[in-house]
N, CA, C and O atoms as a GROMACS GRO file, in nm:
protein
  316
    1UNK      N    1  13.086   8.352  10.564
    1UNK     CA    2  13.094   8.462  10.468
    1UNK      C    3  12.992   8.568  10.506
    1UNK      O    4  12.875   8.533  10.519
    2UNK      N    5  13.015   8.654  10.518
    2UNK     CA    6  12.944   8.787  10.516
    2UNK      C    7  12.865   8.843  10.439
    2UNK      O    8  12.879   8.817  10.320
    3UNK      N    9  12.784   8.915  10.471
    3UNK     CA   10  12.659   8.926  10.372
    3UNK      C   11  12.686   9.098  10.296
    3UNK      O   12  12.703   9.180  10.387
    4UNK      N   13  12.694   9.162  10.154
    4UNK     CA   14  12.725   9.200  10.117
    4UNK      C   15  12.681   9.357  10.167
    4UNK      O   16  12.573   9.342  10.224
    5UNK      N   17  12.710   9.464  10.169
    5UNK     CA   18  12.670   9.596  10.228
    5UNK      C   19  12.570   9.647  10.135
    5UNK      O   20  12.580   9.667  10.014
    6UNK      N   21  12.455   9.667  10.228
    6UNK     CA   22  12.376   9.725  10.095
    6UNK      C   23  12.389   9.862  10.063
    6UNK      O   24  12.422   9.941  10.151
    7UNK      N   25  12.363   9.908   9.920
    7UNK     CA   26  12.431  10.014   9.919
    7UNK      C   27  12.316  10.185   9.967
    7UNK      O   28  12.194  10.200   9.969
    8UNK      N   29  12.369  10.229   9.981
    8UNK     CA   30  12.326  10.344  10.060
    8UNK      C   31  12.259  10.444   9.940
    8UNK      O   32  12.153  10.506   9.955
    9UNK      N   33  12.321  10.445   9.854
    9UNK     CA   34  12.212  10.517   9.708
    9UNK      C   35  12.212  10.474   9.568
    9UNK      O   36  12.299  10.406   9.513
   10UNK      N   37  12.108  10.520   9.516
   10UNK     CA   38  12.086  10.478   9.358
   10UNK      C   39  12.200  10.452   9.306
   10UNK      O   40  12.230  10.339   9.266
   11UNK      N   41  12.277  10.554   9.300
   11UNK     CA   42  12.441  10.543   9.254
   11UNK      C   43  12.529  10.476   9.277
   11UNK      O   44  12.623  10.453   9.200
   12UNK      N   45  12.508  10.416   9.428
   12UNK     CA   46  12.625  10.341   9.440
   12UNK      C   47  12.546  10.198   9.402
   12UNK      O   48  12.612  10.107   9.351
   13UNK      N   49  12.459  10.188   9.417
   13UNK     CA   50  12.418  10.021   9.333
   13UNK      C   51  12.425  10.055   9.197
   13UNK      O   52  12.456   9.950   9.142
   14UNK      N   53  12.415  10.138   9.115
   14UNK     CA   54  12.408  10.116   8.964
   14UNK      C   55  12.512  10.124   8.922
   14UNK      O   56  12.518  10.102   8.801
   15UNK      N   57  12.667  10.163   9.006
   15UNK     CA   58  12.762  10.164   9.004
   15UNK      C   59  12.812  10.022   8.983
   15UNK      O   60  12.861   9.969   8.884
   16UNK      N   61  12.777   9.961   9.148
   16UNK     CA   62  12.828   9.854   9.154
   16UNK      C   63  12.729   9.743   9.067
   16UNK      O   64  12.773   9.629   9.077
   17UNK      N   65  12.656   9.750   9.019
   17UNK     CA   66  12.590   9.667   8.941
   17UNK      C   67  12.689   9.678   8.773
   17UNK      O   68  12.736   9.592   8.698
   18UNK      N   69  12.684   9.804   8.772
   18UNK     CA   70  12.779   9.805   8.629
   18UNK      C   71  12.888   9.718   8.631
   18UNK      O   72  12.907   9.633   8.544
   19UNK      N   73  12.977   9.741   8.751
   19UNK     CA   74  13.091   9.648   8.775
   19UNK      C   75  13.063   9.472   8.717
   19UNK      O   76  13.123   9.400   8.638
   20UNK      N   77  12.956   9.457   8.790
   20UNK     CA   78  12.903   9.302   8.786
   20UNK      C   79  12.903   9.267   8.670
   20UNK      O   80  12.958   9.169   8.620
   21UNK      N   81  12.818   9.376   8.607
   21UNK     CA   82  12.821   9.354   8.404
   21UNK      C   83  12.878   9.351   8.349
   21UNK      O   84  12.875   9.286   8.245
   22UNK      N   85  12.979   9.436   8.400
   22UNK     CA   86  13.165   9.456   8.312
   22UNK      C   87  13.227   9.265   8.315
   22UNK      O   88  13.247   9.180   8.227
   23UNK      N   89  13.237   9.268   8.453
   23UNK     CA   90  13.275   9.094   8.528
   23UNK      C   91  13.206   9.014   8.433
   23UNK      O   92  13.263   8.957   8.340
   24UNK      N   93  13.084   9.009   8.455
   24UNK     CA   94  13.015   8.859   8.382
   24UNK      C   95  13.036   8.871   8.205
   24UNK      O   96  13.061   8.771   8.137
   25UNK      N   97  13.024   8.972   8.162
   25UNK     CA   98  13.061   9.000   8.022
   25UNK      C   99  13.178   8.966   7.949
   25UNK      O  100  13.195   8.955   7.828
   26UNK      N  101  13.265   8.948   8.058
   26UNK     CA  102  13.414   8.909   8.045
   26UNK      C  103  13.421   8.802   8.030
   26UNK      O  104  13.503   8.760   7.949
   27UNK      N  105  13.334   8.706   8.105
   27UNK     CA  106  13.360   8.638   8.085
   27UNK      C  107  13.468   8.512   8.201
   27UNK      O  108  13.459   8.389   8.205
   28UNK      N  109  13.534   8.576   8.256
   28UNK     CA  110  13.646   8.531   8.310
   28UNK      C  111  13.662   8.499   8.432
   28UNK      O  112  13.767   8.490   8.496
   29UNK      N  113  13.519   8.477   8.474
   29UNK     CA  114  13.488   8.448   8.660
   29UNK      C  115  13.503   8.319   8.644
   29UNK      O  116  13.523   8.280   8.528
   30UNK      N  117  13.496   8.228   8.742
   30UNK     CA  118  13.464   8.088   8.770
   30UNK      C  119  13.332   8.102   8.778
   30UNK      O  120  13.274   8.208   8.802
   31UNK      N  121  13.259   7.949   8.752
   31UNK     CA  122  13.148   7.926   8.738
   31UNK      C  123  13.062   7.992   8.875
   31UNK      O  124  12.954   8.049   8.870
   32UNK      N  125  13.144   7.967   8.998
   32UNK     CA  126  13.070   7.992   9.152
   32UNK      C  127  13.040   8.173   9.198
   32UNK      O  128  12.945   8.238   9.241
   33UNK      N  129  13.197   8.202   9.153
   33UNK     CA  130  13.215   8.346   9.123
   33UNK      C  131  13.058   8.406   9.066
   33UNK      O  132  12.967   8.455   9.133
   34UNK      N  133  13.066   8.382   8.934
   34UNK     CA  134  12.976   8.414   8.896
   34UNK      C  135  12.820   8.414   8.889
   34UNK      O  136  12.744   8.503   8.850
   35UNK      N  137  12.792   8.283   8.939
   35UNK     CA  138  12.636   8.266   9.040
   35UNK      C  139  12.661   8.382   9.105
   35UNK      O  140  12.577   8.471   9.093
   36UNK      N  141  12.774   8.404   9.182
   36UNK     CA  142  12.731   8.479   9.317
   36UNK      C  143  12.731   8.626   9.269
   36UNK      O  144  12.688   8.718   9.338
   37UNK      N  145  12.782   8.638   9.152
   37UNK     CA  146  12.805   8.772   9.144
   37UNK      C  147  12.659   8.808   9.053
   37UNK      O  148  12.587   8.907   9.068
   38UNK      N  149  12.645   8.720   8.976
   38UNK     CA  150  12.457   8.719   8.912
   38UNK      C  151  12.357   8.741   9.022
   38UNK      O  152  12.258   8.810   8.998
   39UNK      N  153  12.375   8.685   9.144
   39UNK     CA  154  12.258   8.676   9.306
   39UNK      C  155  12.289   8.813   9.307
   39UNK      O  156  12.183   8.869   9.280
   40UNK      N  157  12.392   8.912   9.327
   40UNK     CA  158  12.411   9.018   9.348
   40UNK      C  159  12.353   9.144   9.287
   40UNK      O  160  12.301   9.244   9.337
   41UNK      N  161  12.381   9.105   9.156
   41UNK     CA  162  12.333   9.157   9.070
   41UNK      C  163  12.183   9.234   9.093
   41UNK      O  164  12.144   9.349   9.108
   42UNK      N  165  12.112   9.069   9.086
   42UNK     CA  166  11.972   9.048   9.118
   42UNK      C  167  11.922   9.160   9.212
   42UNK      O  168  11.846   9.255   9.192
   43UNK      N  169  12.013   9.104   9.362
   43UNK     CA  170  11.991   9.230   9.451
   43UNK      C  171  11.943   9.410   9.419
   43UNK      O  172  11.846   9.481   9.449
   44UNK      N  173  12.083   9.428   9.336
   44UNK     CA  174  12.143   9.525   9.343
   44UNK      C  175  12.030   9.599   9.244
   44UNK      O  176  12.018   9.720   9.265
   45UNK      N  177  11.909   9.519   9.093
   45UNK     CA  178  11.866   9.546   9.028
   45UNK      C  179  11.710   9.548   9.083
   45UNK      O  180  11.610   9.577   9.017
   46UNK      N  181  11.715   9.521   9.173
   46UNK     CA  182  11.579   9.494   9.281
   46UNK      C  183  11.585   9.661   9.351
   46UNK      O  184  11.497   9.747   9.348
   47UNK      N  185  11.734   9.668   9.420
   47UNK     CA  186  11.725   9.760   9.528
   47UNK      C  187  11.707   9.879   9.422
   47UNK      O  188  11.606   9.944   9.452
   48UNK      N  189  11.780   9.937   9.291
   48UNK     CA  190  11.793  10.035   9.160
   48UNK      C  191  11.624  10.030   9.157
   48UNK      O  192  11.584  10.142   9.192
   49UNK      N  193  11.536   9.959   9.134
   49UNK     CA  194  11.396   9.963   9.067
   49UNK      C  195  11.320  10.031   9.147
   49UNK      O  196  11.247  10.127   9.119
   50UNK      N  197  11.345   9.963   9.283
   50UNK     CA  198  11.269  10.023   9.418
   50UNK      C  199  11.318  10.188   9.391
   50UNK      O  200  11.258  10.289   9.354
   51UNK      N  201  11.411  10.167   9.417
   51UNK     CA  202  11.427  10.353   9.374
   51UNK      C  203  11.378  10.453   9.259
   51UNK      O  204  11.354  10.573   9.258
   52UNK      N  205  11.375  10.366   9.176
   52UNK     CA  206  11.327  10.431   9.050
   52UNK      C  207  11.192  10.445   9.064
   52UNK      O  208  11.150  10.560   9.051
   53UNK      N  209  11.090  10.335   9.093
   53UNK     CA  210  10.967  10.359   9.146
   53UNK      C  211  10.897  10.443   9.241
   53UNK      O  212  10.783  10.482   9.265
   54UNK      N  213  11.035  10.457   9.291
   54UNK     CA  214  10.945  10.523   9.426
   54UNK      C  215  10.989  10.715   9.375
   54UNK      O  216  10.948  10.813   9.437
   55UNK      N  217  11.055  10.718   9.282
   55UNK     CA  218  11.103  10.815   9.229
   55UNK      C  219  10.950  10.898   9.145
   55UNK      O  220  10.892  11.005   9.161
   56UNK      N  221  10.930  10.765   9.045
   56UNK     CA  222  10.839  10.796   8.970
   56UNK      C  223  10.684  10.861   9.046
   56UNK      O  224  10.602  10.950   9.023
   57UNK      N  225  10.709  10.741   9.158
   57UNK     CA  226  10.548  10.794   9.242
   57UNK      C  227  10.584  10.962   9.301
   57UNK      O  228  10.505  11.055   9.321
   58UNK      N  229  10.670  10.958   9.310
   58UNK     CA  230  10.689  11.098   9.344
   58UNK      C  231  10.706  11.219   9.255
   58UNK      O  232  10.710  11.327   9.314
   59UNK      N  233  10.714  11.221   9.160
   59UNK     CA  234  10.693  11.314   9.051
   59UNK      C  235  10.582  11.280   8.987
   59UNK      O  236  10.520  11.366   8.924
   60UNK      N  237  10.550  11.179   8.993
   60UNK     CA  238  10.363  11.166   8.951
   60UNK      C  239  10.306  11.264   9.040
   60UNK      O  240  10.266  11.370   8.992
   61UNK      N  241  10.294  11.233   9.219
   61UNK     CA  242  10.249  11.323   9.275
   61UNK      C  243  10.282  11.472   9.254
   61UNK      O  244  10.196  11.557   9.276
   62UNK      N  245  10.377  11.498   9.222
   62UNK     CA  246  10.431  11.674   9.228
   62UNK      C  247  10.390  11.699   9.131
   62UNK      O  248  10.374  11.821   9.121
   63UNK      N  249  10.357  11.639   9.036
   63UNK     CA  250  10.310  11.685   8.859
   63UNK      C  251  10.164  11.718   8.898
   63UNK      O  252  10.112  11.830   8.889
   64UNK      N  253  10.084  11.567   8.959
   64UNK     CA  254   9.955  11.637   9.010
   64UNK      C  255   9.945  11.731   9.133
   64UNK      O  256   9.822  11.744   9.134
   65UNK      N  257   9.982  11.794   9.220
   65UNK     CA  258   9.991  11.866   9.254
   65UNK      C  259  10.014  12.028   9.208
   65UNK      O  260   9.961  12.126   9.258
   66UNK      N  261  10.101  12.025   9.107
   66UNK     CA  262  10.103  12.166   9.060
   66UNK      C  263  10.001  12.170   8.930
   66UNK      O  264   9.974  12.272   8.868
   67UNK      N  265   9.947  12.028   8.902
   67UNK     CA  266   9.826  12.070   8.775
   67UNK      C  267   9.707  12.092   8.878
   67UNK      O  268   9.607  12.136   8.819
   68UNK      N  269   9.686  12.071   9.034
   68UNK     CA  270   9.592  12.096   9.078
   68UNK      C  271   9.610  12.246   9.157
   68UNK      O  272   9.514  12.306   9.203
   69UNK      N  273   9.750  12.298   9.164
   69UNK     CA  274   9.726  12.455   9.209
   69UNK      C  275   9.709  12.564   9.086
   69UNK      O  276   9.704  12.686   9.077
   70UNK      N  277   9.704  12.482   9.022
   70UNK     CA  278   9.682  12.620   8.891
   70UNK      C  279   9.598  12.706   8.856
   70UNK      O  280   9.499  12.646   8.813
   71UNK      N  281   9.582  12.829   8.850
   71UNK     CA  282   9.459  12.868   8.820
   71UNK      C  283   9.388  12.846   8.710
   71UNK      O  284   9.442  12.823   8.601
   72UNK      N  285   9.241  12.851   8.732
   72UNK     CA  286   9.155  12.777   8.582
   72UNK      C  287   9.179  12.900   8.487
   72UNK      O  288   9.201  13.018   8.514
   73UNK      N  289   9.166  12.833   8.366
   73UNK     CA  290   9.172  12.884   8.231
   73UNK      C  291   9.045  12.944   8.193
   73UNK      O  292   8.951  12.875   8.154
   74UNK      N  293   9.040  13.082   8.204
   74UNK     CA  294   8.995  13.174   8.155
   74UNK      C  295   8.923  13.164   7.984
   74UNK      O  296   9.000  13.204   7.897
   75UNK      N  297   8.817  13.124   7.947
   75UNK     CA  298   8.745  13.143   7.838
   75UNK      C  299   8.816  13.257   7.764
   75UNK      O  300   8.867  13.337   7.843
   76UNK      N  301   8.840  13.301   7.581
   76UNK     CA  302   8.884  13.409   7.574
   76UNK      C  303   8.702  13.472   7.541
   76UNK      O  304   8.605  13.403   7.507
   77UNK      N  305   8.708  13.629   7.566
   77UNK     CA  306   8.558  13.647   7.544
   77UNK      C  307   8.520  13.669   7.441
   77UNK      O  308   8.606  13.678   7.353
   78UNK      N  309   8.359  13.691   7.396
   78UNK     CA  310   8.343  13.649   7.268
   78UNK      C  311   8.302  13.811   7.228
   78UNK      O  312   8.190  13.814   7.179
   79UNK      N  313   8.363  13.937   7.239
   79UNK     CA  314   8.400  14.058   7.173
   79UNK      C  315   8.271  14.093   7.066
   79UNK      O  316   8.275  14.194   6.994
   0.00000   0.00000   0.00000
């Protein structure tokens, strides 16, 4: 048996992960089916996180980055 394609973006694993959820929710796999399609899952919710994380570190950085090009805040004067 062949080992499953991993998927190439966020989308297509949260895609195919939905599928899995639709499947096991149903109910209606065989017991083996469904191990394998739960291992998949697993995968598929491993490979989604990695992305999401690595998402987050990256708009963490760009957030600090544009709070560090800003110009400083000006006192208003005391008139």
């Amino acid at each position: 048996m062949t080992e499953p394609e991993q998927p190439k973006t966020f989308e297509q694993a949260q895609a195919e992960l939905e599928e899995i959820v639709e499947r096991l929710e149903r109910g209606q796999a065989p017991l083996d089916e469904a191990l394998k399609l739960w291992e998949r899952g697993e995968e598929l919710y491993a490979f989604c996180k990695a992305k999401l994380d690595g998402a987050e570190g990256r708009v963490e950085e760009l957030a600090r980055r544009a709070e560090q090009s800003r110009p400083p805040e000006t006192a208003a004067s005391d008139g």
